[in-house]
RODO-2510 file (C-alpha; in nm, 4 decimals, decimal comma):
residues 471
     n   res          X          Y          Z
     1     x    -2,9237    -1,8667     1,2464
     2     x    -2,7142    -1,7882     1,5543
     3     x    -2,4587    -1,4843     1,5571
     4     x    -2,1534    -1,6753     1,5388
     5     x    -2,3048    -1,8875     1,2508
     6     x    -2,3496    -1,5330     1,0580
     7     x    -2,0131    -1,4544     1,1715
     8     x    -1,8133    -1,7710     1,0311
     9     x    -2,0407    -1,7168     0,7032
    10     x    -1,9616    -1,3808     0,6510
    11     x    -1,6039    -1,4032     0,6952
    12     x    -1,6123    -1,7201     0,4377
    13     x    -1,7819    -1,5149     0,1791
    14     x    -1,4679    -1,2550     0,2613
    15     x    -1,2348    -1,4942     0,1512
    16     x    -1,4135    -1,6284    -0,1562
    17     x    -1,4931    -1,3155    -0,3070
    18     x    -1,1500    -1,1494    -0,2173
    19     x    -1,0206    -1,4773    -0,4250
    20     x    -1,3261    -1,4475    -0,6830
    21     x    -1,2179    -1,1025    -0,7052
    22     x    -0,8655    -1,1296    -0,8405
    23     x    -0,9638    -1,4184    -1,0586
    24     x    -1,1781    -1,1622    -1,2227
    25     x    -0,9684    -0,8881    -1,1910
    26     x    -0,7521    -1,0433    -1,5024
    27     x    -1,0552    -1,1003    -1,6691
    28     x    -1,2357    -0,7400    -1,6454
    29     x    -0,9949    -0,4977    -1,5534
    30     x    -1,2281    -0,4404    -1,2175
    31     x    -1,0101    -0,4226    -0,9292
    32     x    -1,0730    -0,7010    -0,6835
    33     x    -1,0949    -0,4232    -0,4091
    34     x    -1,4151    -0,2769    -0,5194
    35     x    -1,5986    -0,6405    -0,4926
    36     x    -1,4857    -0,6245    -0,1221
    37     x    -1,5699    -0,2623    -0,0782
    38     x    -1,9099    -0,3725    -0,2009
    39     x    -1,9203    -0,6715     0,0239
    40     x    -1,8764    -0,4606     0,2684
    41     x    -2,1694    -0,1859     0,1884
    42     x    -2,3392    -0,5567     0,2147
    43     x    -2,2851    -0,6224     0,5839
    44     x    -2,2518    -0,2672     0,7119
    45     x    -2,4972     0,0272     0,6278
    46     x    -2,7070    -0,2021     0,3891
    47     x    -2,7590    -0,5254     0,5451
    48     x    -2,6908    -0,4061     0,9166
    49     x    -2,4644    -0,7075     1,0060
    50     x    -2,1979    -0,4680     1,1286
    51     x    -2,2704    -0,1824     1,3335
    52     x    -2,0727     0,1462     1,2547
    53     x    -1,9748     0,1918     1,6587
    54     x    -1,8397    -0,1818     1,6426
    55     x    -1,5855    -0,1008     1,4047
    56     x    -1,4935     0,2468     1,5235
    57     x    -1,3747     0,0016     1,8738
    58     x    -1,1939    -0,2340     1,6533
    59     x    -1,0520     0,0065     1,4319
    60     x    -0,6968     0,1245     1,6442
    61     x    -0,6315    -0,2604     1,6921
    62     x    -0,7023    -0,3190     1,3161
    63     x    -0,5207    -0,0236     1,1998
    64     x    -0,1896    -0,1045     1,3790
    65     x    -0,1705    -0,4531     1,2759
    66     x    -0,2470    -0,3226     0,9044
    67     x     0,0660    -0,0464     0,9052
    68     x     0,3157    -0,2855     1,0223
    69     x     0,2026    -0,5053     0,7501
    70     x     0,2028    -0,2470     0,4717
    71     x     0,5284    -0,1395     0,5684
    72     x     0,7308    -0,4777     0,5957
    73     x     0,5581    -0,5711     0,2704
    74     x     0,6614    -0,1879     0,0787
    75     x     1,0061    -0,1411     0,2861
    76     x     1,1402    -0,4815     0,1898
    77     x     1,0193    -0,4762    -0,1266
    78     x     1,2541    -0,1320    -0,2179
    79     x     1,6039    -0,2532    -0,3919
    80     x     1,8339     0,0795    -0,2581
    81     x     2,0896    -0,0483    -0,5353
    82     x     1,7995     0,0554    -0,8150
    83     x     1,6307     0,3650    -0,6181
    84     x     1,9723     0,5853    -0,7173
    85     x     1,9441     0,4782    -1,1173
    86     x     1,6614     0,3173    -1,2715
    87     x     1,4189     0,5026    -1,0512
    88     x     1,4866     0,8715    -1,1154
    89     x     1,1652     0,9030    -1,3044
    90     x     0,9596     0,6882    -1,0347
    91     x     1,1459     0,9383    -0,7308
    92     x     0,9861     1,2749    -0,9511
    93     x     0,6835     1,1417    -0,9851
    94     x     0,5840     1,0651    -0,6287
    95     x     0,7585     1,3583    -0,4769
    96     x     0,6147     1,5929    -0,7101
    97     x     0,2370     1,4025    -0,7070
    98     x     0,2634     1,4203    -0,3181
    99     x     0,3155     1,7728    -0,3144
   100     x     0,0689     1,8427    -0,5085
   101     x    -0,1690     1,6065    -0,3624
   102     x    -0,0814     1,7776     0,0161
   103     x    -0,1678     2,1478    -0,0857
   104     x    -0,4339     2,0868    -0,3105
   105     x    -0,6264     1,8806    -0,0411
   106     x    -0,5524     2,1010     0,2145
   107     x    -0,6479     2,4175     0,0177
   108     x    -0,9792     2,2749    -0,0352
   109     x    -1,0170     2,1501     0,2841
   110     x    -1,0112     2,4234     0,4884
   111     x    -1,2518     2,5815     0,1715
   112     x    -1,4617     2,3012     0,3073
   113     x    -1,3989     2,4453     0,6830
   114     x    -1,5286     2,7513     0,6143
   115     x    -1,8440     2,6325     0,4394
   116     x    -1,9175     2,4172     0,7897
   117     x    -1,8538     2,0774     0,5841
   118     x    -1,5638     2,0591     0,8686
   119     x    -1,5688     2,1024     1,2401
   120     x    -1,5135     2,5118     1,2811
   121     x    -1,1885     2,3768     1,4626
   122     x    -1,0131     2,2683     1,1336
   123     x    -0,6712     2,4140     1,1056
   124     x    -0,3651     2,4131     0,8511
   125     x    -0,2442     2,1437     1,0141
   126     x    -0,5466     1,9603     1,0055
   127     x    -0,5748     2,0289     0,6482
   128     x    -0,1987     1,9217     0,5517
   129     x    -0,2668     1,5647     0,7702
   130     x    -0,5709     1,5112     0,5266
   131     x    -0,3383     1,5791     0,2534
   132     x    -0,0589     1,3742     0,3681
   133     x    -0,2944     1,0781     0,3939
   134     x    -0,4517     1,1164     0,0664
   135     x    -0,0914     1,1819    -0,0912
   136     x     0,0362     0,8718    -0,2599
   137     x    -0,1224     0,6139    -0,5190
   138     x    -0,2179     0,2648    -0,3821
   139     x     0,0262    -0,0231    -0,4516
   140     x    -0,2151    -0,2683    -0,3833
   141     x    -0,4543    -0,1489    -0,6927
   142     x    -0,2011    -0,0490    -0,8777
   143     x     0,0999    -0,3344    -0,8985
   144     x    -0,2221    -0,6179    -0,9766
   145     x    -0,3314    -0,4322    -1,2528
   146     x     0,0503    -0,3752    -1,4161
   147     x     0,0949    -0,7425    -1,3750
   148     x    -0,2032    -0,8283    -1,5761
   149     x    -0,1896    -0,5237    -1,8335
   150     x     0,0857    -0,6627    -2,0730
   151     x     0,2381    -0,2805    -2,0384
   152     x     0,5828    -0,1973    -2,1455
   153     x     0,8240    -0,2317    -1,8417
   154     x     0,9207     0,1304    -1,8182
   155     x     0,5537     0,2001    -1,7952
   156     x     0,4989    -0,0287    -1,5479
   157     x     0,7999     0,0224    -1,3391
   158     x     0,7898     0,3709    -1,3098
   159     x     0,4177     0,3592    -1,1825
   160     x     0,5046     0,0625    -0,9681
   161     x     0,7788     0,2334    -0,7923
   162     x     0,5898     0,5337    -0,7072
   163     x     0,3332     0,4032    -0,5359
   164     x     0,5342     0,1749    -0,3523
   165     x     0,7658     0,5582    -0,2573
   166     x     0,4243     0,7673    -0,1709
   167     x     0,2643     0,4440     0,0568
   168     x     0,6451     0,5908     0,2566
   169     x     0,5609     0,9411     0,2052
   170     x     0,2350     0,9257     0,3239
   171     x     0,3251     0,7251     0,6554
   172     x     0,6056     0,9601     0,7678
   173     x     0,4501     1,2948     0,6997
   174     x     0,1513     1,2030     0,8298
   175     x     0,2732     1,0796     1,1036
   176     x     0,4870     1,4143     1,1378
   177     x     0,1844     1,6347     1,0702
   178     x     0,0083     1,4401     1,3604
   179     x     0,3184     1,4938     1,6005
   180     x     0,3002     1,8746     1,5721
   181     x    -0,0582     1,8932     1,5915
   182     x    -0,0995     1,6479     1,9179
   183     x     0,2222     1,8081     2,0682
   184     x     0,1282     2,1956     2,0022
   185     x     0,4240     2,2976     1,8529
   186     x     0,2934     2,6314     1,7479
   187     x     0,6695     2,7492     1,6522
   188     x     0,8789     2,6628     1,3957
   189     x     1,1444     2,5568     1,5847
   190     x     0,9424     2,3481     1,8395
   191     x     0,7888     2,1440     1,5238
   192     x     1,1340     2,0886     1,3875
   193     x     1,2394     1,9733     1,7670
   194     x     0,9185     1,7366     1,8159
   195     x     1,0071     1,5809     1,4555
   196     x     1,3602     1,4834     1,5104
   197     x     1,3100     1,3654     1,7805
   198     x     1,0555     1,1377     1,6587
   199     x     1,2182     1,0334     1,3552
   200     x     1,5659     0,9909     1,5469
   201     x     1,3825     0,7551     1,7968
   202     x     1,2382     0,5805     1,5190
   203     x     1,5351     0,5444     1,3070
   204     x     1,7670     0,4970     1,5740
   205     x     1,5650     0,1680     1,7014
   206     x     1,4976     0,0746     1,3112
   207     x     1,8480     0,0070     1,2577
   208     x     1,9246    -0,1513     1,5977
   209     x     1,6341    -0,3850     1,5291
   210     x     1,7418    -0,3960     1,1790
   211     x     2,0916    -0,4912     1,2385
   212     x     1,9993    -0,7738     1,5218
   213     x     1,7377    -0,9296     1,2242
   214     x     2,0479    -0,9893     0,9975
   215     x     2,2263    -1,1793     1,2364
   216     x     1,8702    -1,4126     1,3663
   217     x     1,7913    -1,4793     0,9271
   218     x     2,0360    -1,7286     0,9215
   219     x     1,8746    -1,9241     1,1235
   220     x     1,5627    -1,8235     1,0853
   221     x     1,5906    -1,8914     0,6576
   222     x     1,5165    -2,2834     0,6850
   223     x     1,2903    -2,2652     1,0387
   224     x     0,8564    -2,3054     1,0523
   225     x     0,9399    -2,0663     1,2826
   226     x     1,0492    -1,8024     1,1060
   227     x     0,7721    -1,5737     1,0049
   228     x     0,6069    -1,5610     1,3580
   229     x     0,8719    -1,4782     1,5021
   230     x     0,9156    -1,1780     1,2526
   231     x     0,6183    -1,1150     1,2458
   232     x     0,6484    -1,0418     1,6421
   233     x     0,9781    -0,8872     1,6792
   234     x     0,8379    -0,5962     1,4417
   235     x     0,4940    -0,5886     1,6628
   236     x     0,7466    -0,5584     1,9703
   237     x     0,9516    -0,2942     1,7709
   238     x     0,6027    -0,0573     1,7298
   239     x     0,4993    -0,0858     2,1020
   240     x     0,8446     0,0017     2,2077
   241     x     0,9152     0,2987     2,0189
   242     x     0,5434     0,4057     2,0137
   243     x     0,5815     0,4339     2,3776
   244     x     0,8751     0,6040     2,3910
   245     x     0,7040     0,8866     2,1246
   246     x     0,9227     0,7968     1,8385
   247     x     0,8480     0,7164     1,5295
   248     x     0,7206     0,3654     1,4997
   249     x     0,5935     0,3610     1,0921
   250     x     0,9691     0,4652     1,0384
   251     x     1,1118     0,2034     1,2868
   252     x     0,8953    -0,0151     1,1276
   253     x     1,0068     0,0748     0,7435
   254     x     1,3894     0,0922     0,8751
   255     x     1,3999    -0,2876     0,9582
   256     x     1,1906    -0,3759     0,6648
   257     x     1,4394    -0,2210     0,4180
   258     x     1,7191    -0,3582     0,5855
   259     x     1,5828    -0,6974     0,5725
   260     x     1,4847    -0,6879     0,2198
   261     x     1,8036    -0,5582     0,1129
   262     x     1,9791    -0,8179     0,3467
   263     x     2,2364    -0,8996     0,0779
   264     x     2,4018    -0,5905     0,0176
   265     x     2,3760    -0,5163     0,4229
   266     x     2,5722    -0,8839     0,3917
   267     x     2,8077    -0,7445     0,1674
   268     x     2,8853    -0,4420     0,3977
   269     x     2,8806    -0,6268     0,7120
   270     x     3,0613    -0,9611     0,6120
   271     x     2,7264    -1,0909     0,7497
   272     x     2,7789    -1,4467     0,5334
   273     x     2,6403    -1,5792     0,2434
   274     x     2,2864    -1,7151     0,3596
   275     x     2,1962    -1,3508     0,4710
   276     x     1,8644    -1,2919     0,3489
   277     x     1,4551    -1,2847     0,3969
   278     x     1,3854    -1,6819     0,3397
   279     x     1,1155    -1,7927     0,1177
   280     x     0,8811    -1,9597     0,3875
   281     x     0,8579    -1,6103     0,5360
   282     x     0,7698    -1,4298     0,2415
   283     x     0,5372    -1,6672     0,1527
   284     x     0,3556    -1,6886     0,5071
   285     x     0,3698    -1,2841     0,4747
   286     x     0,1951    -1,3149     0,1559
   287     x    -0,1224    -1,5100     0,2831
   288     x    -0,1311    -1,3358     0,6383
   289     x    -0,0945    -1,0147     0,3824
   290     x    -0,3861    -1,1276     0,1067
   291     x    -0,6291    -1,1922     0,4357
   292     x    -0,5437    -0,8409     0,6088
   293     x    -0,6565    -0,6735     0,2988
   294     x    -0,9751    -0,8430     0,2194
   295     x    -1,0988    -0,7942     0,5450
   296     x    -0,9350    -0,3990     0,5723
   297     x    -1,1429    -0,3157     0,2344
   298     x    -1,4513    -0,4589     0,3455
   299     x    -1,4129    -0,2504     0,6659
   300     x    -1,3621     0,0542     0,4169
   301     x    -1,6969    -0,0684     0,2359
   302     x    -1,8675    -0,1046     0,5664
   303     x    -1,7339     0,2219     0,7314
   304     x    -1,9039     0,3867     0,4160
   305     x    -2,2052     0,5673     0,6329
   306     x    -2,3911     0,8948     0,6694
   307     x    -2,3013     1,2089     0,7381
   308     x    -2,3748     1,1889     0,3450
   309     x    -2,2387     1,5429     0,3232
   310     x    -1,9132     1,4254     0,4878
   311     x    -1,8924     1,1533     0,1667
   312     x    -1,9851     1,4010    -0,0468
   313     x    -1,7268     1,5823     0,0214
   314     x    -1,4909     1,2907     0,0260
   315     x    -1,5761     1,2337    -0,3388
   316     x    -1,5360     1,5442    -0,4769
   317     x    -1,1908     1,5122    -0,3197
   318     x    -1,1427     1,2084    -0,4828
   319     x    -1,1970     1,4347    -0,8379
   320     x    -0,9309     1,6635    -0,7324
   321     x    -0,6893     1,3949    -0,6511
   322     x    -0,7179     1,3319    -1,0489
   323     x    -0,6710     1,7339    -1,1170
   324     x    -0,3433     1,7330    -0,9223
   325     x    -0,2378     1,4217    -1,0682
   326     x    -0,2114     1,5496    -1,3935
   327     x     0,0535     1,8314    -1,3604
   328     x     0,2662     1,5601    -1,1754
   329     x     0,2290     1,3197    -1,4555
   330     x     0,3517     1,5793    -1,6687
   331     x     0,6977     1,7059    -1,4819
   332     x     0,7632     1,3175    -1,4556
   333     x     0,7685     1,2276    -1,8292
   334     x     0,8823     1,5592    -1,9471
   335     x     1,1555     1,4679    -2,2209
   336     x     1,1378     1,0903    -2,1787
   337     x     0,9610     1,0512    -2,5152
   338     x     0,6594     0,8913    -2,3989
   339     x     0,3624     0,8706    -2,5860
   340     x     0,0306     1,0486    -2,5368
   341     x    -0,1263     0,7364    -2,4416
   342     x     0,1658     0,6222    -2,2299
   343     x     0,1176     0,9436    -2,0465
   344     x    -0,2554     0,8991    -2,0096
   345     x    -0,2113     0,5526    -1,8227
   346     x     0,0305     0,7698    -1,5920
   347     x    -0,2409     1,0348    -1,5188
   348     x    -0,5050     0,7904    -1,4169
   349     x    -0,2839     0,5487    -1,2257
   350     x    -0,3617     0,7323    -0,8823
   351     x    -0,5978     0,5117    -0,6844
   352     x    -0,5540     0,5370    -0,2943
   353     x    -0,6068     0,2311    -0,0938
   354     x    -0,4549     0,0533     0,2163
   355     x    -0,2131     0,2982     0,3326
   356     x    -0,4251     0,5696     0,3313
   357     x    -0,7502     0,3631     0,5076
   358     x    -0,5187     0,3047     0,8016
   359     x    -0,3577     0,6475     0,7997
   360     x    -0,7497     0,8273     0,8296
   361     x    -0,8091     0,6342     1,1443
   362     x    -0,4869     0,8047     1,3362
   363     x    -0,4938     1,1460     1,4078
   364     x    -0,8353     1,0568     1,6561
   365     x    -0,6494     0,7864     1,7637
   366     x    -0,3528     0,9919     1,8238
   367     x    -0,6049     1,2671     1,9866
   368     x    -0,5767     1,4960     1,7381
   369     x    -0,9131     1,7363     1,8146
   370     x    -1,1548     1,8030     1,5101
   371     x    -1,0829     1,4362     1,3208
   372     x    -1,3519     1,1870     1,4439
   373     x    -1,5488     1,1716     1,1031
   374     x    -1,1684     1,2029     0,9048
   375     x    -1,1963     0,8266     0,7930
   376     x    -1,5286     0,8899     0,6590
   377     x    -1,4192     1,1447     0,4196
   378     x    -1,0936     0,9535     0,3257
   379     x    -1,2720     0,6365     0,2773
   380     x    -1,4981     0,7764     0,0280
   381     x    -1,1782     0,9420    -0,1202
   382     x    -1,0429     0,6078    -0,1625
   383     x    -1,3646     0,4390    -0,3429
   384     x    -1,4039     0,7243    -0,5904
   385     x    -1,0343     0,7172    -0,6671
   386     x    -1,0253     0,3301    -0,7418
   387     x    -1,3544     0,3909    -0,9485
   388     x    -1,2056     0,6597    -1,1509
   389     x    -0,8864     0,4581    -1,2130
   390     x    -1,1245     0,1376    -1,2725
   391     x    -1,2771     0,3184    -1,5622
   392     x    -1,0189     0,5322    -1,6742
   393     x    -0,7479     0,2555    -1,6761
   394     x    -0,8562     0,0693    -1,9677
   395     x    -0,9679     0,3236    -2,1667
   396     x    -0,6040     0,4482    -2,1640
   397     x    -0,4861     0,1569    -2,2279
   398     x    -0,6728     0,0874    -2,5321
   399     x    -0,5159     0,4176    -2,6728
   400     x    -0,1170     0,2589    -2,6302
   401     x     0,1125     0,2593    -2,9076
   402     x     0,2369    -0,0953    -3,0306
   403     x     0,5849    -0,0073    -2,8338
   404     x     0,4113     0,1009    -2,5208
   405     x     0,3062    -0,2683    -2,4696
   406     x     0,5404    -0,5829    -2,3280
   407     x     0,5899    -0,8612    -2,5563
   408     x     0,5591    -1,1682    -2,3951
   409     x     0,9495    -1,2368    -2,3247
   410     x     0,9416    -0,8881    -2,1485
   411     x     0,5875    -0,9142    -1,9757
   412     x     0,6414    -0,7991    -1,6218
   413     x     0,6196    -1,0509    -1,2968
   414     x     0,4501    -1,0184    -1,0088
   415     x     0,5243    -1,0972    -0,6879
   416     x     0,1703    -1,2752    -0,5724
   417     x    -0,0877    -1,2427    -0,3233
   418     x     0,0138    -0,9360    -0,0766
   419     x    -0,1661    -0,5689    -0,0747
   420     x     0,1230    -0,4789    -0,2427
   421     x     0,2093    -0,7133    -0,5456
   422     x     0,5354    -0,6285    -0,6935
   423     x     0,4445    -0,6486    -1,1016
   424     x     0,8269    -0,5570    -1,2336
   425     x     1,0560    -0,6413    -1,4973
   426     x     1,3416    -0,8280    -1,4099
   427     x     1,6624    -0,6305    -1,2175
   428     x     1,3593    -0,3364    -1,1731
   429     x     1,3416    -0,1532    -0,8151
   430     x     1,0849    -0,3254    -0,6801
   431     x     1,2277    -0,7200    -0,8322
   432     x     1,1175    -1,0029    -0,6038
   433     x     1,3589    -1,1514    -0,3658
   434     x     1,5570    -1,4729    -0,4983
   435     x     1,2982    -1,7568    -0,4253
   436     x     0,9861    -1,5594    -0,4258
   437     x     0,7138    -1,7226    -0,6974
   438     x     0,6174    -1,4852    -0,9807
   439     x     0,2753    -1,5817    -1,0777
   440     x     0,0767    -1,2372    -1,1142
   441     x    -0,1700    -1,3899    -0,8890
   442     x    -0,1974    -1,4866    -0,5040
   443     x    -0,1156    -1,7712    -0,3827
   444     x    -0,4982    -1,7911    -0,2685
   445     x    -0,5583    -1,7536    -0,6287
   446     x    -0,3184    -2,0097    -0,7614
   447     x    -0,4743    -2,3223    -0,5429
   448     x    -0,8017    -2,2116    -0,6695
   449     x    -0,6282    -2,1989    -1,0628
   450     x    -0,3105    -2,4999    -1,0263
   451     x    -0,5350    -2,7700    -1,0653
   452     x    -0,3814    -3,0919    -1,0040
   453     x     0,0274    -3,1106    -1,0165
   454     x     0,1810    -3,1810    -1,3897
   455     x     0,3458    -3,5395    -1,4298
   456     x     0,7378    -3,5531    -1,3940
   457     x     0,8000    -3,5297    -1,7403
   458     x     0,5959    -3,2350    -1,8295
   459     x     0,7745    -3,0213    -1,5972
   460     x     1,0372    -2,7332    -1,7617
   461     x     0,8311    -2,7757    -2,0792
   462     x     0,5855    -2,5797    -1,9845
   463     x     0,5500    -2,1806    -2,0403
   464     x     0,4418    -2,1205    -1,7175
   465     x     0,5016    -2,3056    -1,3442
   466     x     0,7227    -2,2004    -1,0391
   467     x     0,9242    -1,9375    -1,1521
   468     x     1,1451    -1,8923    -0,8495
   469     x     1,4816    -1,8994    -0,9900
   470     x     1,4051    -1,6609    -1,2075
   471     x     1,4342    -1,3901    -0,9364
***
């Protein structure tokens, strides 16, 4: 069989199993991202397919591509009319779960340093970077799995939100932490200097891009046109301020916030009454978006290589990302009357995933010394985080009170088929735009499910179907 014939095959088997895999997901609890993890164990230090030095070239093109996904999909995703109210709870949680995440990793990373597990090299700074990328909880584990667990919507919201917050928190600090560390800022004051700067570029050209978006999604709502040419303007917004040493993750996550809160931008602006993200873009986004991940956590899965001491030591990190979970869970819920099982779905809910995959392969990229094995370690961070949570998960929820569960007028929705499905309850945070199908599943998924169309007649008698004016 010729190379290109193994190529075409593998990358078919990709697709099925990534849609296999959320089919399942519903039915086991397994996250669909470990079945592509394994696939790609499979094709890369099992089977050989894949060589290790082939990806490492791919990798910055893959990785870039992969962030300004992430972000439009989390930025326009965050209602700002909710974050002030309904998400107080959701704010403490990933703030304080971040924090704790950062100095714990970093603590026992430069432990690791001084053992030699790390180059002799590894500094503070290195250390906080490792802890800013292992920060935040994966949205694309976790919002799937709220969708499909029937749990309460305060539970699911407030676990929802966070991960959506800390996949923003673990972008911009990062990126920060890189910044100093590239730059040399040795001084307090020259750090402060090289990060406003930075972040001024990048928010400065976020809201100019921002702003000239509103005024093209008028007439890009109803055009075939419309996602690829979002789609580039945001790839042209990255190079740009990239170039210039801004920013670009926060140009990036200005623009997608403004677009995904078009209508109350509309409102402030007198921008008119069509002003807002139309539906053939989201759902273009959401296919591009369900392809991006398959093939980014197969990369993880074939990335997974020797030095075993370097995944070692990425999986005991993976056990401490559960320790310092724990005392987060706990300031979040204190005094909102939740139950001890409510609270042990909170504590486990910490899986890492896209955002911090892409974020490991950075600093090198960015020529920060000392990091060239970093997405080793953070990769198997990532698999022994979603296997803890894949366990954990439903053994927590099996210990829910009758009230901690949604009945099935309350069950939350899901926005389908994107790393990061929004699972919500309506008027939540994180509510799909007006338009946007609510099936729990991707729309990869729901060809494979739909079957043939319902007659005329059946259709509004049925329980389930489009949902789209329901946003």
């Amino acid at each position: 069989m010729s190379s290109v014939s193994v190529f075409l095959l593998v990358i078919a088997a990709i697709f099925v199993i990534g849609v296999v895999g959320e089919v399942m997901f519903g039915k086991t609890g397994v996250p669909d991202v470990v079945w592509l993890i394994v696939v790609g164990l499979l094709v890369g230090p099992i089977g050989g397919l894949v060589s290790r030095e082939a990806l490492v070239r791919i990798a910055p093109y893959f990785g870039a591509l992969t962030l300004v996904v992430v972000l439009f999909e989390g930025g326009s995703r965050l209602n700002l009319r909710e974050l002030s109210g309904a998400a107080i709870r959701s704010t403490v949680l990933a703030f304080s779960s971040f924090t704790v995440t950062v100095a714990v990793v970093a603590v026992a990373s430069m432990g690791a340093a001084g053992v030699g597990l790390l180059p002799t090299g590894w500094t503070w700074i290195h250390g906080l970077t490792l802890g800013a990328i292992l920060g935040g909880s994966s949205s694309v584990v976790i919002m799937p799995a709220m969708s499909k667990a029937g749990l309460s919507p305060r539970i699911a919201n407030l676990v929802n939100l966070e991960s959506a917050l800390t996949d923003v928190l673990c972008v911009v600090v990062t990126v920060a932490c890189i910044h100093v560390a590239v730059s040399g800022a040795a001084d307090i004051s020259g750090a402060a200097t090289t990060l406003g700067r930075g972040f001024g570029i990048g928010l400065g050209a976020g809201l100019i891009a921002g702003l000239l978006g509103l005024l093209f999604l008028r007439m890009l709502k109803n055009s075939v046109y419309g996602y690829p040419l979002t789609l580039g303007g945001l790839l042209v917004v990255y190079v740009i301020v990239d170039e210039v040493k801004g920013s670009a993750a926060l140009a990036i996550l200005t623009v997608a916030v403004m677009l995904g809160n078009a209508r109350s931008f509309r409102e402030a602006f007198g921008l008119g009454e069509d002003t807002q993200l139309g539906e053939g873009v989201q759902a273009v986004h959401s296919q591009l978006a369900f392809i991006i991940k398959s093939f980014f956590f197969t990369f993880i899965g074939a990335m997974l290589a020797p030095p075993w001491l370097l995944l070692a030591l990425g999986g005991g990190l993976g056990l401490l990302l559960l320790a310092a979970r724990i005392p987060a869970m706990a300031v979040a819920t204190l005094g909102g009357g939740f139950s001890r099982g409510a609270k042990g779905v909170v504590a486990v809910t910490f899986p890492r995933g896209m955002a911090a995959g892409v974020l490991a392969m950075f600093p090198f990229e960015s020529g920060m010394s000392h990091t060239r094995e970093l997405p080793v370690v953070v990769f198997a961070a990532v698999l022994c985080s979603i296997l803890f949570f894949a366990v954990g998960f439903p053994l927590m929820r099996s210990k829910l009170a009758p009230e901690d569960l949604a009945t099935p007028a309350a069950a939350p929705q899901a926005t389908p088929g994107t790393p990061e499905p929004v699972a919500v309850a309506a008027g939540s945070a994180l509510s799909p735009a007006p338009g946007a199908v609510a099936s729990g599943r991707s729309p990869a998924v729901d060809a494979v499910l739909a079957g043939p169309p319902p007659a005329a007649s059946a259709v509004g008698s049925s329980g389930s179907g489009d949902t789209s004016g329901n946003a």
